[in-house]
C-alpha positions as semicolon CSV with decimal commas, in nm:
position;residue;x (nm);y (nm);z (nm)
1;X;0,000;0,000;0,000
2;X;0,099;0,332;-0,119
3;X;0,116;0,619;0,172
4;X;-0,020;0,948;0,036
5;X;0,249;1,251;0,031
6;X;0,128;1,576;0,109
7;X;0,288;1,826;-0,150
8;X;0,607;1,994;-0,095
9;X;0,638;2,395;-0,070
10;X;0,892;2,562;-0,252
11;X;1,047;2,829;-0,031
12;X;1,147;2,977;-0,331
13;X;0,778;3,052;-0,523
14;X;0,658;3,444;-0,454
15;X;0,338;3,512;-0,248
16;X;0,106;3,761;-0,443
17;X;0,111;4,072;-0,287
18;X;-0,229;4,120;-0,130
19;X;-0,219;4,488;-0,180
20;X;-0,063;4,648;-0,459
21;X;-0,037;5,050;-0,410
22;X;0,013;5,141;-0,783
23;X;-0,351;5,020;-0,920
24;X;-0,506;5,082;-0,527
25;X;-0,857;5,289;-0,630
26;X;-0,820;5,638;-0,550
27;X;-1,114;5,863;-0,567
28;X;-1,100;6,149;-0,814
29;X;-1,197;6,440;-0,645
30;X;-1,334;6,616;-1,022
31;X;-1,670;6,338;-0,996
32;X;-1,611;6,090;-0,693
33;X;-1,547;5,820;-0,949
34;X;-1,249;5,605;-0,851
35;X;-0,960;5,549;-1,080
36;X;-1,031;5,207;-1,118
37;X;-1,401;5,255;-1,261
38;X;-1,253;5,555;-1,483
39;X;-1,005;5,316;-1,623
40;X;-1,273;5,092;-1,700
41;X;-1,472;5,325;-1,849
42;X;-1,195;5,465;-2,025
43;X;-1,098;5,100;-2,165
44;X;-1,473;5,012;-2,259
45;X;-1,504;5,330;-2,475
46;X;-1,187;5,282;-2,626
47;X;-1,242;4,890;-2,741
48;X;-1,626;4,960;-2,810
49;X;-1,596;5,327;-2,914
50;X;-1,837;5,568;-2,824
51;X;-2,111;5,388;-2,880
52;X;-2,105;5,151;-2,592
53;X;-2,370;5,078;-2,391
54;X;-2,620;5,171;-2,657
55;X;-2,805;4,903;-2,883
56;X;-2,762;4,863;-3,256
57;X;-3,045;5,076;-3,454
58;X;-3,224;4,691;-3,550
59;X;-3,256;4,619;-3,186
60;X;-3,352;4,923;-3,065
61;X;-3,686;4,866;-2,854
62;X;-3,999;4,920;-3,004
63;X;-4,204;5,238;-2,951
64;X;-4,466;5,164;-2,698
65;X;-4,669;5,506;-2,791
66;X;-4,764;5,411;-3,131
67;X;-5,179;5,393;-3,114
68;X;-5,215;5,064;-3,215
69;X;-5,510;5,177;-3,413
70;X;-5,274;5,291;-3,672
71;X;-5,014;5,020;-3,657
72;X;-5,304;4,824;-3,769
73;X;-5,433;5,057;-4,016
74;X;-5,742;5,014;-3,879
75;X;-5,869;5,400;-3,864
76;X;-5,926;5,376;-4,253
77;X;-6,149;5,075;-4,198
78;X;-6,360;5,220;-3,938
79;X;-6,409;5,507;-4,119
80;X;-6,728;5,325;-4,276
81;X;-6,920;5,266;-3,967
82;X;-7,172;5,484;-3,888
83;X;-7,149;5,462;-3,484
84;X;-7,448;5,592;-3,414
85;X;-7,694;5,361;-3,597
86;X;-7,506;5,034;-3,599
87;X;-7,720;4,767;-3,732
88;X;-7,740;4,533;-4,016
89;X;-7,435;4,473;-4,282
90;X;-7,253;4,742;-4,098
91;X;-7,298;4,600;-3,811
92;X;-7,174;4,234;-3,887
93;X;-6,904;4,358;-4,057
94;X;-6,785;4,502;-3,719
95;X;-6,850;4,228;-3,522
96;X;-6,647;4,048;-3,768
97;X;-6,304;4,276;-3,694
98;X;-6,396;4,286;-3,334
99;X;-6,590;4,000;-3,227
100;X;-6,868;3,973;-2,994
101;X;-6,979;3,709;-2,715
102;X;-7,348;3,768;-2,713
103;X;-7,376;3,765;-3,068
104;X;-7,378;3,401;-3,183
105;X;-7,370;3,170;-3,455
106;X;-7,497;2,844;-3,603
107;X;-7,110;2,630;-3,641
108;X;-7,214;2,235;-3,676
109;X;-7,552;2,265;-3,554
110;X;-7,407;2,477;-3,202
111;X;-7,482;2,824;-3,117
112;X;-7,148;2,964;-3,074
113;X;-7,009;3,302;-2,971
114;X;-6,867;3,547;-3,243
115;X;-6,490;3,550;-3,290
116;X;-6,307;3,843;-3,468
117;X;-6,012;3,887;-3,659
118;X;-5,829;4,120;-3,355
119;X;-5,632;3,888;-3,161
120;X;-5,825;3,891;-2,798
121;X;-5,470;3,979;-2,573
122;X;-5,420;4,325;-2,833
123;X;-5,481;4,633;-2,687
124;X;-5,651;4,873;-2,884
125;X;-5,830;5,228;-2,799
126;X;-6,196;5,213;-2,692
127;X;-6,468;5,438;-2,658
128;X;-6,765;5,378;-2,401
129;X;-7,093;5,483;-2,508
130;X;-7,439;5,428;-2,351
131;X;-7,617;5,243;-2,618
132;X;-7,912;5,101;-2,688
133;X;-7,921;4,693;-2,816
134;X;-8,127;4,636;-3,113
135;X;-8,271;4,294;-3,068
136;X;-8,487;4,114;-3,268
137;X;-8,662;3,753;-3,245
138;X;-8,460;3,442;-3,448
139;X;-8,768;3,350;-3,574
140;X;-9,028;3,589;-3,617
141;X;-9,385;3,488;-3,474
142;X;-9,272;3,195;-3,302
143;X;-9,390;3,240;-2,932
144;X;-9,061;3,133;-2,742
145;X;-8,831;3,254;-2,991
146;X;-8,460;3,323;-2,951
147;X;-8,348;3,680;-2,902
148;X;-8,055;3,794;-3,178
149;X;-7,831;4,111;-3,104
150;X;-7,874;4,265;-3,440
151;X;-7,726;4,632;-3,343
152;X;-7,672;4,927;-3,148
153;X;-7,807;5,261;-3,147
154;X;-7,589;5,513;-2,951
155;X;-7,794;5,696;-2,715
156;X;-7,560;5,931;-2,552
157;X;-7,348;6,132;-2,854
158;X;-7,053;6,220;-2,615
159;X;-6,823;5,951;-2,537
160;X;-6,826;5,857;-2,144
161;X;-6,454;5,771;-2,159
162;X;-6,163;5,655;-2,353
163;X;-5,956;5,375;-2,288
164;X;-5,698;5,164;-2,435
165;X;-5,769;4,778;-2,337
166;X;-5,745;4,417;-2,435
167;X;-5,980;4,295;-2,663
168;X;-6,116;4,042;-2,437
169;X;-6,184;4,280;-2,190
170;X;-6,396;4,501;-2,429
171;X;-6,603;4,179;-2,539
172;X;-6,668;4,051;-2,204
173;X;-6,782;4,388;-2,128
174;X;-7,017;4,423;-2,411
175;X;-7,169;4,108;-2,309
176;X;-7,342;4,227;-2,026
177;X;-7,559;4,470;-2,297
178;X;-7,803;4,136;-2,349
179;X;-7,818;4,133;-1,981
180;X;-8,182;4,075;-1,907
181;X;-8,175;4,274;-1,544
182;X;-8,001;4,608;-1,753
183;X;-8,222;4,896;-1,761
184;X;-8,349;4,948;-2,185
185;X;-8,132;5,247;-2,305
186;X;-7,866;5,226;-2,073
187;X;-7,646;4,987;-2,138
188;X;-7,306;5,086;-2,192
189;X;-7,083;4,911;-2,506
190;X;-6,687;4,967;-2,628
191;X;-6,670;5,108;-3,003
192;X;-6,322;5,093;-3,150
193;X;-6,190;5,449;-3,117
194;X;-6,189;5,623;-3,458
């Protein structure tokens, strides 16, 4: 068996000096910045020039004050509704863009809630109206018949506020307009903001 040997220390090998008084941080009395973080500056700037610290122009963050309205061109589109009689063609077209949860469709025989093109997590500007819900009977002089959200008619002309939201908070909001406890003429809907 083998004994283990501790290894041997050269009497000759240099300690490192702990401290070493010629790179010892001294503060600069011009901007209380020590000599070593100056030389370090001073070294950054002159490898990365004077530039550093800044992003290249392609990864520069994206402006988070653009309305999204017009990063979507959508201003153009909305152009053709007519907010304050909302019903009919006009009126699916926009719950087409937008979406709605008490409007619903027929898919494979099951009534089905209204899905838009707008992604639901997007935030867009909104404008809350009182409205008035235009509904009308599925199928007309059928006692029993469903009830069809059809439109809006804007009761209020000035705006009661503006907001910029997700889309699925605007839907779930204009849900509540086929709300059988709401008071007729005033329930309250988000319009995209124009």
């Amino acid at each position: 068996m083998a004994k283990a040997t501790a290894p041997v220390k050269n009497e000759n090998e240099q300690k490192p000096d702990v401290k070493n008084e010629t790179t010892a941080p001294v503060k600069n009395e011009n901007n209380g910045v020590d000599n070593a973080d100056e030389n370090k500056l001073l070294e950054e700037e002159s490898i990365l020039g004077p530039e550093a610290g800044k992003l290249p122009a392609e990864k520069q963050p994206e402006a988070k004050n653009l309305p999204p309205n017009e990063k979507h061109n959508l201003i153009e589109y909305l152009s053709q509704f007519d907010y304050k009689n909302l019903k009919g063609d006009q009126f699916k077209k926009y719950v087409a863009l937008v979406g709605d949860r008490s409007c619903k469709q027929i898919v494979d025989g099951k009534e089905m809630a209204i899905v838009g093109e707008l992604k639901e997590n997007d935030e867009y500007d909104f404008v809350l109206y009182k409205t008035k819900p235009i509904i009308q009977d599925r199928y007309v002089g059928v006692e029993g018949s469903p009830k069809d959200f059809v439109g809006l008619t804007i009761v209020d002309d000035t705006p009661q506020h503006t907001t910029r939201i997700p889309v699925k908070v605007a839907l779930m909001h204009n849900a509540q307009i086929m709300n059988a406890h709401s008071r007729a003429g005033h329930g309250k809907y988000y319009l995209l903001k124009k």
